[in-house]
C-alpha positions as CSV (number, residue, x, y, z in Angstrom):
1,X,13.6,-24.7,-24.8
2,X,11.0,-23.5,-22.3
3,X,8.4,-26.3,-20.9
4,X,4.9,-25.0,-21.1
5,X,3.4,-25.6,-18.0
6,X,-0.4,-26.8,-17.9
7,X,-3.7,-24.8,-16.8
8,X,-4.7,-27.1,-15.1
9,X,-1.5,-27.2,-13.1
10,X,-0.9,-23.4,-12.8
11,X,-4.5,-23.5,-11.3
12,X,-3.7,-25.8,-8.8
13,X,-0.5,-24.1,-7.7
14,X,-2.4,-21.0,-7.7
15,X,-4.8,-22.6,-5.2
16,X,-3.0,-24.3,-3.3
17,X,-0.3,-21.5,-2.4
18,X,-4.1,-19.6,-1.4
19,X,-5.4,-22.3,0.6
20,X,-2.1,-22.6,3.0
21,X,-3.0,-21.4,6.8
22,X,-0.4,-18.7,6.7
23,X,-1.6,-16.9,3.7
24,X,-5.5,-17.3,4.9
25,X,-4.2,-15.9,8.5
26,X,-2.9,-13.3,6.7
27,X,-6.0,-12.6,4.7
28,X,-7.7,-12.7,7.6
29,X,-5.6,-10.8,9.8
30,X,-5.8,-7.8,6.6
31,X,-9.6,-7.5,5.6
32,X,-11.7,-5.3,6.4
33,X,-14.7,-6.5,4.6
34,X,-17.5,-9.3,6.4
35,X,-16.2,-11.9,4.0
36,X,-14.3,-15.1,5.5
37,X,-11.2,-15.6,4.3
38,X,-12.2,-18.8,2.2
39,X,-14.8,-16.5,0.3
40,X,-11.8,-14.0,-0.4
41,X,-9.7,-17.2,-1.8
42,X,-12.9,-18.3,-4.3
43,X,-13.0,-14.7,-5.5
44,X,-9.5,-14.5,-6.3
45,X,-9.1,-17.9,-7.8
46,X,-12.5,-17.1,-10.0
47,X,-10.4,-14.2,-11.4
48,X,-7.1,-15.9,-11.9
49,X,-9.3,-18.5,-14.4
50,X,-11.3,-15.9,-15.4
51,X,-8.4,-14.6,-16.4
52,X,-5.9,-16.8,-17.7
53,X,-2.7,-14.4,-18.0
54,X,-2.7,-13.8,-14.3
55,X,-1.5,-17.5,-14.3
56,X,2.0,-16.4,-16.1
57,X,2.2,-13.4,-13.2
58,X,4.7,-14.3,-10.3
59,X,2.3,-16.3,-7.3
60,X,4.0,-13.3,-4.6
61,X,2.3,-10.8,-6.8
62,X,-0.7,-11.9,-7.0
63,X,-1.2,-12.5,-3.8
64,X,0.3,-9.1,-2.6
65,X,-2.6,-7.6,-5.0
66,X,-5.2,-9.3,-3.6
67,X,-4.6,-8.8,0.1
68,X,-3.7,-4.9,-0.4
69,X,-7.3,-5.1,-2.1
70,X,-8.7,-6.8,1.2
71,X,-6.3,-4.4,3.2
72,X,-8.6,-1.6,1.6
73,X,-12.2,-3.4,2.0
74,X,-12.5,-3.8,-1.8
75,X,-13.3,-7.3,-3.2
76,X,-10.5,-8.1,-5.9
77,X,-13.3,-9.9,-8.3
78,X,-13.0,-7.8,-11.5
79,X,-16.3,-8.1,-12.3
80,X,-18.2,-5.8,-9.3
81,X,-15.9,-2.9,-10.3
82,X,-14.7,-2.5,-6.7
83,X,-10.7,-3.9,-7.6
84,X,-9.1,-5.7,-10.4
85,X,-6.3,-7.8,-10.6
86,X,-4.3,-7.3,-14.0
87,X,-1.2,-8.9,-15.5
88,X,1.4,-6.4,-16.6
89,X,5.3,-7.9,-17.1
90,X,5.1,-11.0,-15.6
91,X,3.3,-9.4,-12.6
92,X,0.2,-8.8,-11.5
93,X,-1.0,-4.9,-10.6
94,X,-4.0,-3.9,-8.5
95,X,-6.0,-1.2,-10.1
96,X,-8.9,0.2,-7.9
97,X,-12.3,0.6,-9.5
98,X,-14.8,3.3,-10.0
99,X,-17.4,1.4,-7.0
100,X,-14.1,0.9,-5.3
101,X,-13.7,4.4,-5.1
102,X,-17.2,5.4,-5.1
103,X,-17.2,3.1,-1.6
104,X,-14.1,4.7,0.0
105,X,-14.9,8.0,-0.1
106,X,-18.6,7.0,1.8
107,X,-16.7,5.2,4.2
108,X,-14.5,8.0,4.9
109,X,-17.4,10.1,5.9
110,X,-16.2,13.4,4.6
111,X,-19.2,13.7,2.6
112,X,-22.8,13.9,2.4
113,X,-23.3,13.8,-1.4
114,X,-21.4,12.6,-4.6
115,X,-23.0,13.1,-8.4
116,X,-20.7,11.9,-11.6
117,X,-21.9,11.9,-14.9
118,X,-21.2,11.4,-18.5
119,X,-21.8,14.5,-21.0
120,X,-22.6,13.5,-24.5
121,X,-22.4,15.9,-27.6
122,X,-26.1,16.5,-27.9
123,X,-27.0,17.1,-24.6
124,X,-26.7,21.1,-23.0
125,X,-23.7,21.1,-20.7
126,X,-22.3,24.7,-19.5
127,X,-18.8,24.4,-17.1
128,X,-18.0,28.1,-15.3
129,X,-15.1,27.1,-12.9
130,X,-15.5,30.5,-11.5
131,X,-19.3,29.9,-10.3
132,X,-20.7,28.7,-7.2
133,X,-22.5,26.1,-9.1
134,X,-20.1,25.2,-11.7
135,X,-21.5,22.6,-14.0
136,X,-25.1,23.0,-15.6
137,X,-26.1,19.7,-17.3
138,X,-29.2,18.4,-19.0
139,X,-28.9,15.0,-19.6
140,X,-30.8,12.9,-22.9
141,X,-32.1,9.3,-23.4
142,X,-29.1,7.4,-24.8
143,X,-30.8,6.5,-28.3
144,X,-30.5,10.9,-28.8
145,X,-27.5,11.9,-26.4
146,X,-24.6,11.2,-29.7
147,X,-21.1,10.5,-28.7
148,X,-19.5,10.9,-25.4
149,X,-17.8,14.6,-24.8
150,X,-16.7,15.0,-21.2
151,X,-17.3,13.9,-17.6
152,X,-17.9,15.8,-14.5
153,X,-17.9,15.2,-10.8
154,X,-19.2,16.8,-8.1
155,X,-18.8,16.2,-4.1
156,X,-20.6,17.7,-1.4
157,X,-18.2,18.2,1.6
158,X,-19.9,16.8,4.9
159,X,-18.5,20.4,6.7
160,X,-20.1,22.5,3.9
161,X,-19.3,23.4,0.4
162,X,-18.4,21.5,-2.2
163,X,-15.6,20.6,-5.2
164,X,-15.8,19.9,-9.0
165,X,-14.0,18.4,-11.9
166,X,-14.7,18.7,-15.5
167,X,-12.3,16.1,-17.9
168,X,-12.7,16.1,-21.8
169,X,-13.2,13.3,-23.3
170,X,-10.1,13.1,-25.2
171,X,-8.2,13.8,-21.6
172,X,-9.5,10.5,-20.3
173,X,-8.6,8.5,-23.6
174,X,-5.0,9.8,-23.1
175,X,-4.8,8.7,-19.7
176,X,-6.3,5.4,-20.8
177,X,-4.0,4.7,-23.5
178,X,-0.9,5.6,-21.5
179,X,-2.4,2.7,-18.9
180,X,-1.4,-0.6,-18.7
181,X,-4.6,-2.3,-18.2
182,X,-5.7,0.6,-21.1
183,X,-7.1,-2.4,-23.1
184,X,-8.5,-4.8,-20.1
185,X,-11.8,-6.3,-20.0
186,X,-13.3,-2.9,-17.6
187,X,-12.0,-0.5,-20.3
188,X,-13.7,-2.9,-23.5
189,X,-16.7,-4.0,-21.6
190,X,-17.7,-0.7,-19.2
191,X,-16.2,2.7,-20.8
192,X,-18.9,4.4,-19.3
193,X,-17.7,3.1,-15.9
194,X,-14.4,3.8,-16.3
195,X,-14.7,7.6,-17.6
196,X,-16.3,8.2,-13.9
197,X,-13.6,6.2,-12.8
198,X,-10.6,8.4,-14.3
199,X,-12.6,11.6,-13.3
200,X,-13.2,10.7,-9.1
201,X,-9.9,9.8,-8.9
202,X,-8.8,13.2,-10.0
203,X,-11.4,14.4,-8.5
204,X,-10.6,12.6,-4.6
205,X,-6.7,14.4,-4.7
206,X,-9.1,17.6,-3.9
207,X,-10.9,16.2,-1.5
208,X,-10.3,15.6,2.5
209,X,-10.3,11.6,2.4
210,X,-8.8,8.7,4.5
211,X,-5.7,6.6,4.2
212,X,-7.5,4.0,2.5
213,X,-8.3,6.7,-0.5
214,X,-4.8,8.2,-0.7
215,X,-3.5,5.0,-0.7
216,X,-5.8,4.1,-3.6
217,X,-5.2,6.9,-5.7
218,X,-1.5,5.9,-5.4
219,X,-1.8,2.5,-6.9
220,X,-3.7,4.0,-9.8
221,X,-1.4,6.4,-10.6
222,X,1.6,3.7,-10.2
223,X,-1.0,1.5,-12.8
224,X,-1.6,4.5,-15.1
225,X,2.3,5.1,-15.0
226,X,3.8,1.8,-15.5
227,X,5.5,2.0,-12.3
228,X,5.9,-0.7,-9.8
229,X,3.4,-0.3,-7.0
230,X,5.7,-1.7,-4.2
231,X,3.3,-4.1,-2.4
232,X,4.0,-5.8,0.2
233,X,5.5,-8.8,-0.7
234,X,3.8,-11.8,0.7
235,X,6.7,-14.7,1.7
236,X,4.7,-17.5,1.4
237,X,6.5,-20.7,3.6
238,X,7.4,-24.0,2.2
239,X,4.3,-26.1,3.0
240,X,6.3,-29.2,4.4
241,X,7.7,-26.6,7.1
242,X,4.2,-25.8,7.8
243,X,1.7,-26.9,11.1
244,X,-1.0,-29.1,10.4
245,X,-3.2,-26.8,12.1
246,X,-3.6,-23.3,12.4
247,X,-0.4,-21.3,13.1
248,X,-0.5,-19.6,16.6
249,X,0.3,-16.2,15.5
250,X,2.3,-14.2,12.4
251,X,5.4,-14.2,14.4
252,X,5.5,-17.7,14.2
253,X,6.6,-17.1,10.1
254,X,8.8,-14.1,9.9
255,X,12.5,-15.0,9.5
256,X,14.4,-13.1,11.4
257,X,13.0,-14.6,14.3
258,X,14.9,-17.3,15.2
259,X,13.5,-18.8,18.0
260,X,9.5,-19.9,17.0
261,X,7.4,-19.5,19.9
262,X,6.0,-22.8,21.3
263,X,2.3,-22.8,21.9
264,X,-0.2,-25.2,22.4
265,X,-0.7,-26.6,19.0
266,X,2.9,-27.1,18.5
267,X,3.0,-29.4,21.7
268,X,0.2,-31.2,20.6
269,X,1.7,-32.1,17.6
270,X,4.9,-33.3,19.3
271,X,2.8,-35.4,20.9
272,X,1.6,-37.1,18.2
273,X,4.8,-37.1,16.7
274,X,6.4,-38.8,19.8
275,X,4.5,-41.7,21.0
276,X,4.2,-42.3,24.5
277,X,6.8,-44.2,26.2
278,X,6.0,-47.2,28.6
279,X,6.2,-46.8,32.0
280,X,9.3,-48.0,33.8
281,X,9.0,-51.4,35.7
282,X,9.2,-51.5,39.6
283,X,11.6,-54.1,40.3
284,X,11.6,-55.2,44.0
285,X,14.2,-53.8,46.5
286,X,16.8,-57.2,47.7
287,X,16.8,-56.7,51.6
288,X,19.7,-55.5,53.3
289,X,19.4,-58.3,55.4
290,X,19.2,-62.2,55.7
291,X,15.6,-63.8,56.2
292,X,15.4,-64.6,60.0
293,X,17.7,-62.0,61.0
294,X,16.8,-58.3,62.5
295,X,18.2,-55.0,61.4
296,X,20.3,-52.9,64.0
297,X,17.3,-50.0,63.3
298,X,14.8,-52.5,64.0
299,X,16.5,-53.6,67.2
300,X,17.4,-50.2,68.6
301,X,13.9,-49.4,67.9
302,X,12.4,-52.0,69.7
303,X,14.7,-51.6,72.8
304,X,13.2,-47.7,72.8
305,X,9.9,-49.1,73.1
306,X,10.1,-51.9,75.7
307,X,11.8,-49.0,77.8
308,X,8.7,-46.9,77.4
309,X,6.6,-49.6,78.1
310,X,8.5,-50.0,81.8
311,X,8.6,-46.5,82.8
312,X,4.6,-46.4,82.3
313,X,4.5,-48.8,85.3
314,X,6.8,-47.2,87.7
315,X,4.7,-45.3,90.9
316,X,5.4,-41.6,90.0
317,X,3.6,-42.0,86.5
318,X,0.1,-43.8,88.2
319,X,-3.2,-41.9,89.1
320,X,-4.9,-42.1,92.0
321,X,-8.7,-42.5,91.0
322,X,-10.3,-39.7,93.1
323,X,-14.4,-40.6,94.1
């Protein structure tokens, strides 16, 4: 019989495998957003309790979402609608939002405009793919606008021109029931949201973009799919195997190294694993000879000198003093 595990427990697992140095160098080392590392690891652990089935995911995958999110400059907080974590099999997927998206194609700077709107039954819409200006909308107040019909996007290309897409409603409900976070909080609580969502994203694979954008149109298809995004997996080290402080570089964790570089915080700490030893006692020299009696150095030396001594007084080595 399986042993349920406690919240409280998984929570502090969860944290704890956040708050290790490697995993907030890596973090750090990944982000490309002006938020610390610790702030990154208070978002993420808000959305684990925030959402308590991320706790049964597998830790690896969880942390692999949230640093691909920071690898892309999107918060993982599933509440800004820039990234979301969501469980899916025992694992934990990263599906980029409609602000996530929205905010990657800015940063890009491809463009110099970007309009996405809901259509609604009552309202006059008219879509001519074959016209310049493709889409002609007129938008009501929501209490007389009726049901939702369609969405359309449009992006103004920063070298001139510009791209459409039109989606039915009933398009974007098939893709939504077909995805695996289909029923997640984003989907229940902001539909309009995630209409625009569904529509940029098709929209985007028309569109000159970055890495960072292909790269997040990817992980939505793989979420919309049911197929395993591939992150990279985070190995997360043993803690008793880790420094005390700070590790001096990455290399310092991957495994098929198998010499680990010595820096200076490593020989500090064998310092204060070692303490230091006494310093050995001087112990006097015994002389090589009796008290009272002369070495034959000492003699020869002293028979040099007195010879010296005499030579200074023979005739040849005097001055004469000159007045």
């Amino acid at each position: 019989m399986t042993q349920m595990v406690p919240y409280e427990e998984k929570v502090n697992t969860f944290r704890e495998l956040l708050e290790r140095p490697a995993v907030q160098q890596q973090i750090a080392h990944s982000r490309r957003v002006a938020i610390d590392p610790a702030t990154t690891t208070r978002m993420i652990m808000t959305t684990i309790q925030l959402d308590p089935k991320l706790l049964d995911c597998t830790p690896q995958s969880v942390l692999a979402a949230g640093i691909t999110a920071t690898q892309l400059g999107l918060v993982p907080d599933n509440t800004s609608g820039l990234a979301y974590l969501v469980p899916f099999k025992g694992k934990c997927v990263l599906i980029p939002g409609y602000r996530g998206f929205v905010q990657l194609m800015w940063r890009s700077g491809k463009i110099n405009g970007l309009v996405v709107v809901n259509v609604y039954e009552n309202e006059e819409s008219l879509y001519d793919p074959s016209a310049d200006k493709q889409v002609i909308h007129r938008p009501l107040a929501p209490s007389k606008r009726g049901a939702h019909v369609a969405t359309w996007a449009c992006v103004k290309l920063i070298e001139g021109g510009a791209v459409y897409e039109w989606m039915w409603a009933e398009e974007i409900e098939a893709i939504r029931k077909s995805a695996p976070g289909g029923n997640s909080k984003a989907w229940r609580e902001s539909p309009s949201e995630m209409w625009r969502k569904t529509v940029i994203r098709r929209l985007f694979k028309w569109v000159p973009s970055s890495p960072e954008i292909q790269r997040a149109i990817t992980l939505g298809d793989q979420a919309d799919a049911g197929i395993p995004q591939n992150l990279d997996i985070v190995d997360v080290p043993a803690a008793a195997s880790e420094p005390t402080g700070p590790p001096a570089s990455l290399a310092d964790h991957v495994e098929q190294e198998p010499a680990k570089a010595v820096g200076l915080n490593d020989v500090l700490e064998q310092m204060k694993e070692k303490p230091d030893k006494p310093a050995p006692k001087l112990e006097a020299k015994p002389p090589e000879t009796a008290p009272g009696e002369v070495s034959q150095d000492l003699a020869a030396h002293r028979r040099d000198l007195a010879e010296r001594i005499a030579a200074l007084d023979h005739p040849s080595c005097k001055v004469a003093n000159v007045r």
